[in-house]
Structures are given as structure tokens and as C-alpha cells.
C-alpha positions in Angstrom: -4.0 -26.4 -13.2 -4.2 -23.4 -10.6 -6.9 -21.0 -11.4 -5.3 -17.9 -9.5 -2.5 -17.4 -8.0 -2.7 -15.6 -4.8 0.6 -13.5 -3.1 0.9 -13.9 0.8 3.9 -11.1 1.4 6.5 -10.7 2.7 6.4 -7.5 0.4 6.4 -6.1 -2.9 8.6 -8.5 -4.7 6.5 -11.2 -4.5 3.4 -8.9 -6.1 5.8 -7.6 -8.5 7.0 -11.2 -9.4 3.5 -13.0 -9.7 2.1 -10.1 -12.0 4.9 -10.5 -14.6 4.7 -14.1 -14.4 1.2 -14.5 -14.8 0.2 -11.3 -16.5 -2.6 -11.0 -14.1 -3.1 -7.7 -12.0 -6.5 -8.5 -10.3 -5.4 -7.2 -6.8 -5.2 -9.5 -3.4 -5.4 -8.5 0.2 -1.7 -9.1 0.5 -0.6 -7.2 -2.6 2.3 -4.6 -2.1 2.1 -5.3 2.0 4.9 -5.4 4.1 3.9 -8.3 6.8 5.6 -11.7 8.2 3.9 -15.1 8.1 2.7 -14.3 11.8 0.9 -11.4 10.7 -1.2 -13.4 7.6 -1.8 -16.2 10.3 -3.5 -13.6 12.2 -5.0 -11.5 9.5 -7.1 -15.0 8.1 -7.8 -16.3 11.3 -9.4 -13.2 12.4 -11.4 -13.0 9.4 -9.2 -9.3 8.5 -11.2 -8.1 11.7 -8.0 -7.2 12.8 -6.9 -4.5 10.4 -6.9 -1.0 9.9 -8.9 -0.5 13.5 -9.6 2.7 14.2 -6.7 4.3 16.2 -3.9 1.5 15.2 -2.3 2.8 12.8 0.9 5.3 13.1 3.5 6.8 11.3 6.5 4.3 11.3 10.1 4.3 9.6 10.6 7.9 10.0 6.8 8.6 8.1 7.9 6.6 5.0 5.3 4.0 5.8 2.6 3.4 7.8 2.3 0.7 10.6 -1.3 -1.2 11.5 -0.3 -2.0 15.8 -3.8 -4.2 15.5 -2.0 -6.1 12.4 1.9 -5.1 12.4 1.0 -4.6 9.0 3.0 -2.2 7.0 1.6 0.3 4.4 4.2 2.1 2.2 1.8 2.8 -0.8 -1.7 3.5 0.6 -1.6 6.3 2.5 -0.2 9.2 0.1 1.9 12.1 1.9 3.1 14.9 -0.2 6.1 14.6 -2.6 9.2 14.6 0.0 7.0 14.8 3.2 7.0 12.1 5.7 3.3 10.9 6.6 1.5 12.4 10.0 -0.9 11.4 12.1 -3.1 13.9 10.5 -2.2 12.7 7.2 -3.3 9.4 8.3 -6.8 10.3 10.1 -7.6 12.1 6.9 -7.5 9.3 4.9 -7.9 6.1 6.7 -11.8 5.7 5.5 -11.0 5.6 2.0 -7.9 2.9 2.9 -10.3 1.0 5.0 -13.1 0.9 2.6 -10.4 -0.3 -0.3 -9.0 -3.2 2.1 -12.8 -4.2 3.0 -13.6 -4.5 -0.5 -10.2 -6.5 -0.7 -11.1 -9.2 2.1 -14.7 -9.9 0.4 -12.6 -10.5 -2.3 -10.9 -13.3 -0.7 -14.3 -14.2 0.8 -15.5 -15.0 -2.7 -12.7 -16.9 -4.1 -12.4 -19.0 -1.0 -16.2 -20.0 -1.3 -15.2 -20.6 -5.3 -14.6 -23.3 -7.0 -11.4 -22.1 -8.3 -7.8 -23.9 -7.6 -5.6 -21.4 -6.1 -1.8 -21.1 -5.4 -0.7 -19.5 -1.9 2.6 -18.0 -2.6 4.7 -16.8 0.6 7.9 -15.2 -0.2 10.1 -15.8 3.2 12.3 -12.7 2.2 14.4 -13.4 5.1 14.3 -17.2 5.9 12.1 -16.1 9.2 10.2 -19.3 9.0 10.3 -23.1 9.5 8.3 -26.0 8.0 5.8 -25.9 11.0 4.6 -22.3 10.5 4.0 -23.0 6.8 2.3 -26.3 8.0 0.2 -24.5 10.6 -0.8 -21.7 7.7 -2.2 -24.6 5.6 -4.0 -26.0 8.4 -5.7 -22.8 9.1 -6.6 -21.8 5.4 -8.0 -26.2 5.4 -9.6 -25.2 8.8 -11.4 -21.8 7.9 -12.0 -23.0 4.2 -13.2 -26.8 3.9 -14.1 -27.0 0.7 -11.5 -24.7 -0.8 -9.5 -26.4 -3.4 -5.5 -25.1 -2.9 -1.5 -25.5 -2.3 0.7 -23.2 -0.6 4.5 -22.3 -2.0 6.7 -21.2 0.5 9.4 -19.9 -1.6 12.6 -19.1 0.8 16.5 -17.2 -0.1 17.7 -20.6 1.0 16.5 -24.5 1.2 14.5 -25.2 4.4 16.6 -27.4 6.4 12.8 -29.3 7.8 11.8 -29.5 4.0 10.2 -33.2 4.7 8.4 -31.9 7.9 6.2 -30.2 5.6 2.4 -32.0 4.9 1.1 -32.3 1.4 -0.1 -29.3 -0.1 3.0 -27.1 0.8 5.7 -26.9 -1.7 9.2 -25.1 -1.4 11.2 -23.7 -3.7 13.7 -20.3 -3.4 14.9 -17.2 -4.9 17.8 -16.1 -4.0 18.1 -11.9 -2.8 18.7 -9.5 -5.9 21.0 -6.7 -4.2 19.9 -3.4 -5.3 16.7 -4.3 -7.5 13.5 -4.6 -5.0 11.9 -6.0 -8.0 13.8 -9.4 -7.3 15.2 -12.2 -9.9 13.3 -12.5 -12.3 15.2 -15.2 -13.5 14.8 -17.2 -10.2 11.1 -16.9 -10.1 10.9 -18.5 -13.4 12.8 -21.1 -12.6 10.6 -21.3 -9.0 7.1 -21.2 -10.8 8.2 -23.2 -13.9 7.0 -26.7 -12.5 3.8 -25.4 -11.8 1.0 -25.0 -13.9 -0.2 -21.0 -13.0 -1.7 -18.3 -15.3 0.7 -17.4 -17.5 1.5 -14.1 -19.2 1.7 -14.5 -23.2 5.5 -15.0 -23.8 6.4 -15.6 -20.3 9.4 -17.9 -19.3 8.9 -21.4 -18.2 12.2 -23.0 -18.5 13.1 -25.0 -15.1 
């Protein structure tokens, strides 16, 4: 049985998704992100050094979000602009500390549950079928590499079936849910049907049929 289940992006589906599934809103580094595989790669490999630098971080998407350059990491719910206001610069600089201090408190997080002895599920969400078995196989060899002792399995959940499903190594599983038009909350009737082979945290009533 998985202790945790952990969200790796893309974006706020797949926090969304896990949280109603499992019933379980401890919050993750990755939660409500907006990032690519090559961006967590990055982020764990650098040890989060790499985010929220001083300096990095702009207004992007017309001010709806804000964009880490150090990361290409997009925040569209942690810096606050006024209702109907895009965010500034000046918006930004005012309150980067408090978003940096909430993100440094999230990577010891992830420092302590790697060093735990708790069994963890990755989960990936590739939102747009970006990726290929060999970048899911070189995330698990990074999070083996960095974390020896950690016990874990990576889900790379897709729109459509990998085409190089039996390139991946064991320890990465696949499974897909397919794109909800309209409802950024996703199919909640897929991700049952994704998550109901494997033995997560489960919220009381939740649905496990296959």
C-alpha cells in the first residue's frame, strides 16, 4: 500500500484529482503548479535551488500568472493581484518573500518524506502527451539517484496510450485520462478508473471501480 500520494503537475487537475480521490489536502511542492516534466527534472535535481531566485520571476500571460525564468514555473494562485487587475512587477516584488518562504517550507517538506520511511506514489499528469517513456524513465532514475533509500513508483498518467509503454523500467506505471472540455477540474470518472488498481489513501466513499 502507498502511504502518500504525491502530484508532479502538469497543473491543477492533477491536485484537484488526487485530493478527491484520497481525501487528503496535506500540500506538495507541485500542488496547483503549472510546469512540464522538464521543469520537475530540474526542480529535484537542483535540490529546488532553482526556484523563486530573486529577480526571475515576471508577469506572464497578460499578468494572469506569474512565470519563475530560473524554473519556467508558472504561478497562477500565489501571488494575489487585485480583483480584475493583472499582476505587476511591483505586485510581484512586494510579495515574493512570503511566496518564497511558503515554497521553502514546501521543499523541506519533500526533504522529510523522501528521508521517510513512507511508500509514495509519483503521479505526473502529461496534460498534453509532451512526453515519452525515456523522460519518465530518466525522472525515476533521478528520484532512485537523489533518494536511495526512498521506497516509491511513479504514474505517468497521459490523454492517450504511450506508444514506448514497454520501454518503461519497473517502477513506472501508465495509465490515461482522457481531456474534459470545459471543466479544468478533469474526469473524475477517468481518474477513478486510473487510480482504482492501486492501493492509495482513499477518501471515505470514494470510487474504486476499474
Amino acid at each position: 500500500m502507498y502511504d502518500v500520494c504525491v502530484g508532479l503537475g502538469y497543473h491543477c487537475e492533477s491536485t484537484y484529482q488526487l485530493r478527491r480521490v484520497t481525501g487528503v489536502e496535506r500540500a506538495h511542492f507541485f500542488d496547483w503548479l503549472d510546469l512540464d516534466l522538464v521543469a520537475v527534472r530540474e526542480t529535484v535535481a537542483a535540490d529546488f535551488a532553482n526556484v523563486l531566485r530573486p529577480g526571475l520571476c515576471e508577469p506572464f500571460s497578460d499578468g494572469a500568472c506569474v512565470r519563475d525564468r530560473g524554473s519556467n514555473i508558472r504561478f497562477f494562485h500565489d501571488f494575489r493581484a487585485p480583483e480584475g487587475a493583472p499582476l505587476t512587477s511591483a505586485i510581484i516584488a512586494e510579495q515574493f518573500d512570503a511566496v518564497r518562504s511558503k515554497f521553502d517550507h514546501l521543499a523541506a517538506r519533500w526533504r522529510a518524506l523522501t528521508a521517510s520511511r513512507s511508500r509514495v506514489l509519483y503521479v505526473h499528469q502529461d496534460a498534453f502527451d509532451e512526453s515519452g517513456a525515456p523522460d519518465l524513465a530518466a525522472l525515476h532514475s533521478l528520484l532512485r539517484t537523489r533518494y536511495p533509500a526512498h521506497d516509491f513508483d511513479l504514474l505517468w498518467l497521459r490523454r492517450t496510450p504511450p506508444t514506448d509503454a514497454e520501454a518503461l523500467p519497473p517502477g513506472v506505471l501508465w495509465g490515461t485520462v482522457p481531456l474534459d472540455p470545459g471543466r479544468w477540474e478533469g474526469d473524475d470518472a477517468a481518474w477513478d478508473a486510473a487510480l482504482a488498481p492501486l492501493d492509495i489513501p482513499r477518501a471515505p466513499g470514494a470510487d474504486r471501480r476499474a
